[in-house]
TORKE-493646 format. One record per residue: x, y, z of N, C-alpha, C in turn; residue number from 1. Coordinates in steps of 0.02 Angstrom, whole numbers, plus 32768, in hexadecimal, padded with zeros to 4 digits. Example, Ala and Ser with C-alpha at 12.3 -4.5 7.8 and 13.67 -1.06 7.14 Angstrom:
<nodes>
nc1/nc2/nc3/cac1/cac2/cac3/cc1/cc2/cc3/pos
8294/7EE4/8186/8267/7F1F/8186/8294/7F5B/8186/1
8282/7F90/8162/82AC/7FCB/8165/8285/8002/818A/2
</nodes>
This chain:
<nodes>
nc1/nc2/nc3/cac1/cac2/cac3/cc1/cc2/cc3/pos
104A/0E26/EAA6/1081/0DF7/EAA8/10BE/0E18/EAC7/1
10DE/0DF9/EAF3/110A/0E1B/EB1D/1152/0DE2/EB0F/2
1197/0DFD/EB1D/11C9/0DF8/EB08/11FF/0E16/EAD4/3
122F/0E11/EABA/1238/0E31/EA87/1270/0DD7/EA73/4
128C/0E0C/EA2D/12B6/0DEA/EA00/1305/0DFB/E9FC/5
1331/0DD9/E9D8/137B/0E03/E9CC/1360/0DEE/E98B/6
1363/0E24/E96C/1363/0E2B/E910/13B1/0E2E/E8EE/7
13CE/0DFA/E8D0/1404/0DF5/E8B7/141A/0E44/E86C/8
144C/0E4A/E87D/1457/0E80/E855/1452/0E84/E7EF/9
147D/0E34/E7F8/1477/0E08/E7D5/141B/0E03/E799/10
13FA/0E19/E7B9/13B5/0E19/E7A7/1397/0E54/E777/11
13E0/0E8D/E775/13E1/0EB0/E742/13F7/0E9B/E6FA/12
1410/0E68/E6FE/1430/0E36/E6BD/140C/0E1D/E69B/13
13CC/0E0D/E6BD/1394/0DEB/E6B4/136C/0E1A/E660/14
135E/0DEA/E62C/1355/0E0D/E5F2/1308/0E22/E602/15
12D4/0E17/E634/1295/0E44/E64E/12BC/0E8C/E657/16
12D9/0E8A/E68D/12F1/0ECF/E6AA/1323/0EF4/E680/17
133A/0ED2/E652/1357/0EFA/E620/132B/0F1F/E5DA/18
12EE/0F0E/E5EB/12BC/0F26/E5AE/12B7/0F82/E5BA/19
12CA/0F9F/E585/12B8/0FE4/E57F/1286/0FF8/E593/20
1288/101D/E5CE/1235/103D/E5D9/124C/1062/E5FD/21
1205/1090/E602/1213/10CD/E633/11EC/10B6/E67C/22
121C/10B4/E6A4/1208/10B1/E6E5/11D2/10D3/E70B/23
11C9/1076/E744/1188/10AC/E762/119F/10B8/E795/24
119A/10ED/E7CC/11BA/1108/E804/11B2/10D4/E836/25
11A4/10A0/E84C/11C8/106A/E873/11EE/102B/E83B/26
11F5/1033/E7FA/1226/1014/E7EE/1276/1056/E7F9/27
1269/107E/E7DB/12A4/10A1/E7F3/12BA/10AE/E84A/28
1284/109A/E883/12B7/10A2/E8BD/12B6/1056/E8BA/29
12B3/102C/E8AF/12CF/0FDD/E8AF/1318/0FD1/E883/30
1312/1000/E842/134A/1012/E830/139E/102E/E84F/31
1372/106A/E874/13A6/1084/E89A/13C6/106A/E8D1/32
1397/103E/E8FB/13A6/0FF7/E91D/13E5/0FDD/E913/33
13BD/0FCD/E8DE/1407/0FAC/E8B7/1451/0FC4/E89F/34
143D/1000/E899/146D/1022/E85E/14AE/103D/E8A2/35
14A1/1055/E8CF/14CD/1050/E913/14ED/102B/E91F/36
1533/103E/E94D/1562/1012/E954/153D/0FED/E9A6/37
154C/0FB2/E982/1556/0F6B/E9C3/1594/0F7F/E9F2/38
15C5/0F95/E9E6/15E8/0FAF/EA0E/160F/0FE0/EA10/39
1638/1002/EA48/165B/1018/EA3F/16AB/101D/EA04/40
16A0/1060/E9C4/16D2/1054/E9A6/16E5/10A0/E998/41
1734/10A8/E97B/175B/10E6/E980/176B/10CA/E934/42
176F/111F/E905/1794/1125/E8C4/17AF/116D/E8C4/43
17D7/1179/E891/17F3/11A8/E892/17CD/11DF/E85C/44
17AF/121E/E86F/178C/123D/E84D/17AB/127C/E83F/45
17C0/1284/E806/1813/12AF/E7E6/1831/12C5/E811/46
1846/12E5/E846/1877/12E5/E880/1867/12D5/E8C8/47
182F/12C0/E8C6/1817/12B2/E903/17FA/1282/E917/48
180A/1238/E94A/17EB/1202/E95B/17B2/1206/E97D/49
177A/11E9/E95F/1745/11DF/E966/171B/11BB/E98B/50
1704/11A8/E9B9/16E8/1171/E9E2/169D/1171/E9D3/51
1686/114C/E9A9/164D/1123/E9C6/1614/10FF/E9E1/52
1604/111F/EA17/15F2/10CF/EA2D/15B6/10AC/EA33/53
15B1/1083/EA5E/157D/1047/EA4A/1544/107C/EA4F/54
1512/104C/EA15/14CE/1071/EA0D/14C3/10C8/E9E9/55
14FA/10E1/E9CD/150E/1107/E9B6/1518/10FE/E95B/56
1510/113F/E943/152B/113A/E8FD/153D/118A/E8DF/57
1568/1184/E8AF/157F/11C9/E89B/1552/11C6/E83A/58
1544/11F1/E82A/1504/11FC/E7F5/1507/1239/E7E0/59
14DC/1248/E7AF/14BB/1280/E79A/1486/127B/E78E/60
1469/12AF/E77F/1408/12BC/E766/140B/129B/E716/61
1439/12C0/E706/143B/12A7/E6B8/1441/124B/E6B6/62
1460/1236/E6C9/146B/11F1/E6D4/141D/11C4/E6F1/63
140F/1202/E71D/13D7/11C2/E726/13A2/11C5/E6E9/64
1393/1218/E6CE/1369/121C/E6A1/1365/11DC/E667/65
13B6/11DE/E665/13AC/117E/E625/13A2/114E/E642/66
13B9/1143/E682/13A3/10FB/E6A9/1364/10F1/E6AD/67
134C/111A/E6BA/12F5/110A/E6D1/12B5/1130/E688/68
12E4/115E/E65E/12C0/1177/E625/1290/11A2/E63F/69
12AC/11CC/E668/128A/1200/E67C/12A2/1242/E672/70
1272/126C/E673/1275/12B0/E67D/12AE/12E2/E6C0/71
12DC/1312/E6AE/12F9/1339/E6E1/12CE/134B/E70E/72
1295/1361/E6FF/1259/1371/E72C/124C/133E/E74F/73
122C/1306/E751/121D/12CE/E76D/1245/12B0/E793/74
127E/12AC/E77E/12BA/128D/E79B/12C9/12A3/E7DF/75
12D1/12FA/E7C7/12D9/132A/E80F/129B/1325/E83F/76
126C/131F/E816/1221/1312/E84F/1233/12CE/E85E/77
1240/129F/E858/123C/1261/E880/1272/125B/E8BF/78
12A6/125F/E89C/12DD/126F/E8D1/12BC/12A6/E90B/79
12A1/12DA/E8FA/129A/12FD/E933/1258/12D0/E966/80
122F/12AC/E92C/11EE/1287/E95F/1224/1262/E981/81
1245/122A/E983/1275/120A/E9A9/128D/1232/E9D2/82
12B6/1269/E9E1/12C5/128D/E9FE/129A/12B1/EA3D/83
126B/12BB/EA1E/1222/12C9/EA52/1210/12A6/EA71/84
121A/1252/EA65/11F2/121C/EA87/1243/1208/EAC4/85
1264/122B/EAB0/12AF/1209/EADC/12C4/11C8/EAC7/86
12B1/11C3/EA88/12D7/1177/EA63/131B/1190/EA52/87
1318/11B8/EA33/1369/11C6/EA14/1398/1209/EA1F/88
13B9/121E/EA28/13EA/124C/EA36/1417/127E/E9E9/89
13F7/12B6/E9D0/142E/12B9/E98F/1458/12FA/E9A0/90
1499/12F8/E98F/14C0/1325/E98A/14EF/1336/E957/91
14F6/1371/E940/14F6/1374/E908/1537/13A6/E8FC/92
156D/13C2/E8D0/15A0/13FC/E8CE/1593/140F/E88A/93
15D8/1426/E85E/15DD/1443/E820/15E1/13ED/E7FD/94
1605/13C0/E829/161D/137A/E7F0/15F1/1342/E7FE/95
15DD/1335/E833/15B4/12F7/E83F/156F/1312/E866/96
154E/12CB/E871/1509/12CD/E8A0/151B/127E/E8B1/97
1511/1299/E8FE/1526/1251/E925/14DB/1246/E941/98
14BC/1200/E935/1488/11E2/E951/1485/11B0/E97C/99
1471/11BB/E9CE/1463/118C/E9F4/143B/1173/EA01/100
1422/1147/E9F8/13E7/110A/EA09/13F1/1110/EA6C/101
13BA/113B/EA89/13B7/1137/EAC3/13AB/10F8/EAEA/102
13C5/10D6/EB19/13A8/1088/EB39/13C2/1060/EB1A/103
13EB/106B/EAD2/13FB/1039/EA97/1405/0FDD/EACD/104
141E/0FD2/EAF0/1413/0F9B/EB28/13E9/0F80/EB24/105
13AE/0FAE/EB37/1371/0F78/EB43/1366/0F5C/EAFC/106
1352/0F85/EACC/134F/0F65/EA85/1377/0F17/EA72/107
13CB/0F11/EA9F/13E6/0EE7/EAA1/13DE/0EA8/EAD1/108
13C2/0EBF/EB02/13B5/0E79/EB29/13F1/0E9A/EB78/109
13DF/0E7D/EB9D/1418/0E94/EBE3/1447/0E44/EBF3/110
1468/0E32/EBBF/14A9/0DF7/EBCC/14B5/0E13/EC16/111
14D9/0E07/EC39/150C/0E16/EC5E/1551/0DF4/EC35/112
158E/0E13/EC52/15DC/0DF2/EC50/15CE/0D9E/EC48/113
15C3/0D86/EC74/15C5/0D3B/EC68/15A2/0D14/EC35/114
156B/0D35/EC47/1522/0D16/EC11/1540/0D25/EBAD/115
156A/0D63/EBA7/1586/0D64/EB69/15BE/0D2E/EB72/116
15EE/0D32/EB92/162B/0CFC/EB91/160B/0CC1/EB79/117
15D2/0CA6/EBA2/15CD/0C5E/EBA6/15A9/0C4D/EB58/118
159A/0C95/EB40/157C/0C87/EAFF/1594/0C84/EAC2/119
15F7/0CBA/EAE6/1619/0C9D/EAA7/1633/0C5E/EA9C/120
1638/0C34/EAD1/165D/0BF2/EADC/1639/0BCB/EAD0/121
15EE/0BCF/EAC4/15CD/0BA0/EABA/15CF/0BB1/EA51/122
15D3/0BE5/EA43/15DC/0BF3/EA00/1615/0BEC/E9E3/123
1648/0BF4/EA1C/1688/0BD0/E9EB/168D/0B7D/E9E9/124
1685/0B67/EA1E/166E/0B15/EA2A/1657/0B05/E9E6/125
1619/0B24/E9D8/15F8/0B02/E990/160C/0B19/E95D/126
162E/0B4D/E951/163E/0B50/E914/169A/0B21/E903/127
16B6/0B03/E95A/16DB/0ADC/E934/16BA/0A9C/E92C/128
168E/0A97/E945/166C/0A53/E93A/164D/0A4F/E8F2/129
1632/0A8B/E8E0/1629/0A90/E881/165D/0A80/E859/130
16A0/0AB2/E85A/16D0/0AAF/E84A/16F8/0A6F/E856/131
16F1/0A3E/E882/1713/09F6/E889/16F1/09D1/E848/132
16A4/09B6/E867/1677/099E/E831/1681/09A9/E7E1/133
169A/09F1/E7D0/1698/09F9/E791/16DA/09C2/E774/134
1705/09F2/E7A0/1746/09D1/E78D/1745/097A/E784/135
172A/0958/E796/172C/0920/E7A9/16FD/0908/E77E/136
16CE/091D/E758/16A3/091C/E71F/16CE/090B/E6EB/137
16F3/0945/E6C5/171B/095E/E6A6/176F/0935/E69C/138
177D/090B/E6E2/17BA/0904/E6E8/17D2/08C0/E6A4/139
1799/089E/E69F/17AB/0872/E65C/17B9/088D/E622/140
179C/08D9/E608/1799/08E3/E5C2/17BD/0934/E5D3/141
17E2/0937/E5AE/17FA/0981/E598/17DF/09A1/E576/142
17E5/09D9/E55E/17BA/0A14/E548/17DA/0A07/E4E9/143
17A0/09FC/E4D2/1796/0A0B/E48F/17B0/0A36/E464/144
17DA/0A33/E42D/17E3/0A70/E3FE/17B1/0A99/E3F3/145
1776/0A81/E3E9/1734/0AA6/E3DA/1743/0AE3/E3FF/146
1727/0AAB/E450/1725/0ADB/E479/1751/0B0D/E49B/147
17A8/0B05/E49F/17BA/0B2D/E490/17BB/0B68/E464/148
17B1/0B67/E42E/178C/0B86/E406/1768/0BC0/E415/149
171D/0BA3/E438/16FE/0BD2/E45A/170C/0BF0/E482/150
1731/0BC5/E4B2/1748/0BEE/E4EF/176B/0C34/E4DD/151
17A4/0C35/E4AA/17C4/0C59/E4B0/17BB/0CB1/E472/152
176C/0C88/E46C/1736/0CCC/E43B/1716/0CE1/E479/153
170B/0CC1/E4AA/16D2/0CD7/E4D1/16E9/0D0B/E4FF/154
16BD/0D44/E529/16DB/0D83/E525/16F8/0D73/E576/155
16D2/0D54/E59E/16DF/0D45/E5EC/16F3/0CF6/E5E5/156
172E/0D19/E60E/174D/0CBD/E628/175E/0CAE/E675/157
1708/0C9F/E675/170C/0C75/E6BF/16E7/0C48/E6AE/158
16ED/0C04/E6ED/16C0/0BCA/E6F2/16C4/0B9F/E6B2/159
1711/0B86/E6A3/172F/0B82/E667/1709/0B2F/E663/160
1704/0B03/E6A5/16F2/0ABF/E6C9/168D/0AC2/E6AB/161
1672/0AFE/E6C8/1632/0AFE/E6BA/1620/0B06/E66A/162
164E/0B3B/E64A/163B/0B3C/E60A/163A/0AF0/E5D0/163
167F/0AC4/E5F2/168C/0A92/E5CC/166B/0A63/E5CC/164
162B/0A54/E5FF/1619/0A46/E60A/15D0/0A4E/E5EF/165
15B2/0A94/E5E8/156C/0AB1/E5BB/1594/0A9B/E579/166
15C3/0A9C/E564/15E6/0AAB/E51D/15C7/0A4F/E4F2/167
15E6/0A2C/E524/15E8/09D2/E50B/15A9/09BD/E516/168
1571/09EC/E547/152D/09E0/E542/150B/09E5/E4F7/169
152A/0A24/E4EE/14FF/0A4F/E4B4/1530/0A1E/E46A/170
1581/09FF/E458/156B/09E5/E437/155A/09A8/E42C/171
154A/097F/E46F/1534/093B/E466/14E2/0943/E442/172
14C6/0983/E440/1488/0981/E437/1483/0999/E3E5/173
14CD/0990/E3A3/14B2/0993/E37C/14BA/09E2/E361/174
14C7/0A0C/E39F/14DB/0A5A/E37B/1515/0A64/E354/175
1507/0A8F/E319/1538/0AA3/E2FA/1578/0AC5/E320/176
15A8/0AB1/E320/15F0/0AEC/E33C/15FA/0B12/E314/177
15E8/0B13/E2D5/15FD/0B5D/E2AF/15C7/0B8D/E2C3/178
1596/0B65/E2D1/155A/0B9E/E2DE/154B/0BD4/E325/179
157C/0B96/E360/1589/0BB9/E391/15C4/0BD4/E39F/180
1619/0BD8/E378/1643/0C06/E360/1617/0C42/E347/181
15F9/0C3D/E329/15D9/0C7A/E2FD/15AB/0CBD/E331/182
1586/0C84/E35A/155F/0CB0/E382/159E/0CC7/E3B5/183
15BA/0C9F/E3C7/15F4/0CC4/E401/1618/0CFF/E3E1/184
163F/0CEB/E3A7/1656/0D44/E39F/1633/0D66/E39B/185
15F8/0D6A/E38C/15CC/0D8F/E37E/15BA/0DBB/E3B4/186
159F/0D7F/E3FB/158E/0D8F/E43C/15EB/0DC6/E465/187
1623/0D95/E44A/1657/0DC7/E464/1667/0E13/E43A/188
1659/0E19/E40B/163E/0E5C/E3E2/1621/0E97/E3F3/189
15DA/0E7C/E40C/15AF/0E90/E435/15C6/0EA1/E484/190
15ED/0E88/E498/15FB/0E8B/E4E7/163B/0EBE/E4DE/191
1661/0ED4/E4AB/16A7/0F0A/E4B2/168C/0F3F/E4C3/192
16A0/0F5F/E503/1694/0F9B/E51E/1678/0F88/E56D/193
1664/0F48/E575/1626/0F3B/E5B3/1659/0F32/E5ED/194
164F/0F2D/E62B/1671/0F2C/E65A/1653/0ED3/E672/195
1688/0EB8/E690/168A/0E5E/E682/1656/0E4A/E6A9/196
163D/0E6E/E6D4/1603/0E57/E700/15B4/0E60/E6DD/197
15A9/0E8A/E6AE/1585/0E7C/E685/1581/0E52/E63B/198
15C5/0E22/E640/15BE/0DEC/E601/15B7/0DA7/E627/199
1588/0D88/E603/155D/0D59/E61E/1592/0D1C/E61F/200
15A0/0CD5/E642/15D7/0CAE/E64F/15C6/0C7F/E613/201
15F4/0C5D/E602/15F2/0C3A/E5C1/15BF/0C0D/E5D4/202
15CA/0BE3/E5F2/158E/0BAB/E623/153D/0BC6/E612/203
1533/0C09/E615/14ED/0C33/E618/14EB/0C2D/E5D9/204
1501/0C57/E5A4/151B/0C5B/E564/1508/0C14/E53F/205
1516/0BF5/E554/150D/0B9C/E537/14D9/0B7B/E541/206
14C0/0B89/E589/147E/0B5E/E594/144B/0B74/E57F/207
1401/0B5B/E582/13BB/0B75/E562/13BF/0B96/E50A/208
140C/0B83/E4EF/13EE/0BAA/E4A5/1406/0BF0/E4BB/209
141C/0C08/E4F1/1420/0C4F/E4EB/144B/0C6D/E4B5/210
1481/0C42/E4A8/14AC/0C4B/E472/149C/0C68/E417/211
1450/0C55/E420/143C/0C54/E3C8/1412/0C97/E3C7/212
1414/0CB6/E403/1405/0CFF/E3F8/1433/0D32/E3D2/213
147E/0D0D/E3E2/14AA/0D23/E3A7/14AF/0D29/E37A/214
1494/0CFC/E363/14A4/0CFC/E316/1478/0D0F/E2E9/215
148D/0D17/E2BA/1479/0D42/E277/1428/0D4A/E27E/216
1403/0D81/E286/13D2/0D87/E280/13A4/0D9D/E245/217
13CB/0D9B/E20E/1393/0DA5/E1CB/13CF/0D8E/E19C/218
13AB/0D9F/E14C/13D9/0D94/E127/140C/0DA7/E0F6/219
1404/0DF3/E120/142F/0E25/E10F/147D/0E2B/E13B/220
146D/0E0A/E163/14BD/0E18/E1A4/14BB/0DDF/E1C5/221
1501/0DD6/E1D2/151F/0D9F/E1E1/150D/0D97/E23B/222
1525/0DCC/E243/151A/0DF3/E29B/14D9/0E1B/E2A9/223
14D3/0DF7/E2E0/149B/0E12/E300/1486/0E55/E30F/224
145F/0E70/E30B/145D/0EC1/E30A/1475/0EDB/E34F/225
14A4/0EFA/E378/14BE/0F17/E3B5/147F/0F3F/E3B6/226
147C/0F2D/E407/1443/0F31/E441/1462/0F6D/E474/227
1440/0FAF/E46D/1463/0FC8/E491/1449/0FC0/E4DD/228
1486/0FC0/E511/1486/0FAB/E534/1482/0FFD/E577/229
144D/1000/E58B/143F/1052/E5BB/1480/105B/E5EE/230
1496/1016/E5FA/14D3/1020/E61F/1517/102A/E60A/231
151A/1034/E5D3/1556/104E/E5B2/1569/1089/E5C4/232
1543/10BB/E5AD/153F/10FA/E5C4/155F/1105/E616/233
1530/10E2/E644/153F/10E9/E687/1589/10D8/E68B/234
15A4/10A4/E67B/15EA/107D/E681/1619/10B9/E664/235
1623/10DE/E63A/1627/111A/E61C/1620/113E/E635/236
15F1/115E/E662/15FD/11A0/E67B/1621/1193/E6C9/237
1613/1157/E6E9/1640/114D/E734/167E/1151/E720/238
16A0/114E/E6D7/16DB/114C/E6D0/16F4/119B/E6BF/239
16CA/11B7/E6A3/16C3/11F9/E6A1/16BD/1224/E6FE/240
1695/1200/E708/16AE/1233/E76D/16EA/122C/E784/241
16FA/11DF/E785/1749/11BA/E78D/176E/11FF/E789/242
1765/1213/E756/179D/1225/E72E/1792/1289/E740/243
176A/1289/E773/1761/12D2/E79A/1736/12F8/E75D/244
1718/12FB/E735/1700/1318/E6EC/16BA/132B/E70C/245
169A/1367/E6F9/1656/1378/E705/1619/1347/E6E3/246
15E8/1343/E706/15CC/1305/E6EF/1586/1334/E6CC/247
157A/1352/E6DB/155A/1385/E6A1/156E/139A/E65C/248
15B5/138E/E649/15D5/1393/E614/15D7/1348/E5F3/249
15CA/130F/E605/15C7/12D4/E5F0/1594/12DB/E5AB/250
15A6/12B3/E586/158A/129C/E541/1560/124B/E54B/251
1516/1279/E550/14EC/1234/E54D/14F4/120F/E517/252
14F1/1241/E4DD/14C7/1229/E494/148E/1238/E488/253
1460/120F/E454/141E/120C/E45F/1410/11BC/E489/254
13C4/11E3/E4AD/13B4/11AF/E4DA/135E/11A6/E4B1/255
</nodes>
């Protein structure tokens, strides 16, 4: 079968790909795929600005050992098989290891200049055309005490039009509101520490029942047992390089 795909990044959110396991060596370079910057970006790494860029990432061995639940040994043997095959590029000092995804492009598809333009205008087009529709849904009835309520437990506040909308679905059908207050702090509880692109939009949160994963799971605790989340750690130690600090001196924990 010939062609390829764009795999949304987004697809790490996904509660399959969030299941604990130890990786098999083409899920970890589909990983790393991913885990690279889409584009060119600069931070400041304790006195010195940093660049970047596309198809690139800054890491450690230790870091990947929890991402993928592997071995220092293994880790270093894979990276070097990549390296042998001319997939990837690593370079390494006393503070970081910078990884390049060689070709990273083709993996992406060859847009040209125009062919992206015409693709953001066709994506901003519809998303005001979503954003009109909602509004105009919505424009008879104002937003609920309830649902204020929720809104203002819930940990991300975007798509305030879409949520109010899952919200008057879920209680025309008969659901308790104390029961979904309950799962939301619960779910915003759970989310202190996460960076906003990994907390799911209220709208998601609301539809399919995802919401009653919150709540109380036995009949000893009120709150749901915290799920640790492998990307905590990571979010944690990029703030730790940020900040110019040896990344060999980082505090995993236990993994």
């Amino acid at each position: 079968m010939k062609g390829w795909i764009k795999l949304h990044r987004s697809i790490q959110d996904h509660w399959l790909y969030q299941e604990r396991r130890v990786f098999s060596r083409y899920e970890a370079w589909l990983d790393m795929l991913m885990m690279v910057n889409h584009q060119n970006t600069k931070f400041v790494f304790g006195n010195d600005l940093i660049e970047v860029k596309r198809g690139q990432k800054i890491t450690s061995i230790r870091q990947l050992c929890d991402r993928w639940g592997w071995s220092n040994t293994k880790v270093n043997g894979f990276l070097k098989l990549l390296e042998d095959d001319g997939m990837i590029a690593v370079n390494s000092d006393t503070k970081k290891t910078l990884i390049t995804v060689v070709k990273y492009g083709f993996y992406q598809g060859h847009d040209d200049t125009e062919t992206t333009e015409k693709h953001r205008d066709y994506d901003a087009d519809t998303t005001r055309k979503h954003t009109n529709n909602n509004v105009k849904e919505l424009k008879k009835s104002s937003y609920t005490p309830q649902f204020n309520e929720f809104w203002s437990v819930y940990p991300r506040k975007i798509s305030k039009t879409d949520a109010a909308k899952a919200w008057n679905t879920l209680i025309k059908s008969g659901t308790s509101i104390d029961e979904i207050i309950t799962a939301t702090r619960n779910y915003a509880t759970e989310c202190q520490g996460k960076e906003m692109q990994f907390i799911k939009h209220a709208a998601t949160f609301l539809k399919n029942d995802r919401w009653k994963d919150y709540l109380e799971i036995d009949k000893q605790s009120t709150y749901r047992a915290k799920k640790t989340d492998p990307r905590d750690k990571e979010i944690q130690f990029q703030k730790w390089l940020q900040q110019g600090r040896n990344p060999d001196e980082f505090d995993w924990g236990d993994s």
